[in-house]
C-alpha positions, 0 to 999 in steps of 0.5 A: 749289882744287888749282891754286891750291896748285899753284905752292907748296912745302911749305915755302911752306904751313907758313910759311902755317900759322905766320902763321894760328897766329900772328894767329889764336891757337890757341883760334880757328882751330877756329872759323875752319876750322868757319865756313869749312867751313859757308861752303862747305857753303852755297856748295854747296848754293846753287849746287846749287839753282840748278842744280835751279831752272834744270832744272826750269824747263828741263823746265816750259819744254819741256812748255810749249811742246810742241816734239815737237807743233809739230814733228809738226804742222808736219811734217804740214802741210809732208807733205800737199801734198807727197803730194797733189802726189805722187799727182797726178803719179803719176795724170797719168802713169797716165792712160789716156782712158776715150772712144773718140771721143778725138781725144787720142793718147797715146805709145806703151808701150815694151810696145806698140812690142815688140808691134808689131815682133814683129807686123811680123817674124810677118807679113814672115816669112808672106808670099811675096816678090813680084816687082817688075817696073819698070814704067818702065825706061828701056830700055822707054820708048824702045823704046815711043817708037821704036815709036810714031814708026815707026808714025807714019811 
């Protein structure tokens, strides 16, 4: 309502007023304003019950439907392969072959290759170093053979 009086003077609003008072008279613009006053009373409070009608059966809309339960159900039909996937993969990843008689060998632990290795360094440590004496030296099959064709000879 205020723009409208926006682009109007003050002199401009009181040529107005001597137009009404001119075409209306004085005994009827209190009755004008008190119709225009109801008029927009009931204006109000329609458009006001509209708003009301339309939220109410917003919310008669939501309870019907039950948004929050399809939601929760939907999410629980997606979550339950998705964990039953997930305890599988855990289970096939844990598996450990209950038979000795398995002919299936699984990869070793890091836990189990560091046991090893500290196992093969306690044992190199414990033992004596032996001497290795090269049974096929070059130097020795020649003399063996030059041996053996003197004494052929």
């Amino acid at each position: 309502m205020v723009l409208i009086f926006n682009d109007i003077a003050g002199s401009e609003v009181l040529l107005i007023l001597v137009f009404i008072l001119i075409f209306f008279g004085s005994k009827s613009i209190p009755t004008l304003a008190k119709t225009l006053g109801k008029t927009m009373r009931q204006i109000k409070e329609a458009s006001s019950d509209i708003q009301n009608e339309i939220k109410k059966s917003g919310g008669d809309i939501k309870k019907d439907l039950n948004l929050t339960g399809i939601l929760q159900e939907t999410a629980e039909d997606l979550k339950r392969p998705l964990d039953q996937m997930a305890v599988d993969l855990d289970n096939s990843i844990k598996y450990q072959p209950n038979r000795a008689d398995s002919k299936v060998q699984l990869p070793r632990t890091s836990e189990e290759i560091e046991r090893s290795k500290e196992v093969k360094s306690e044992e190199s440590i414990n033992e004596t170093p032996i001497e290795v004496t090269p049974k096929n030296d070059v130097n020795t099959q020649i003399s063996k053979e030059q041996k053996s064709s003197n004494e052929g000879e």
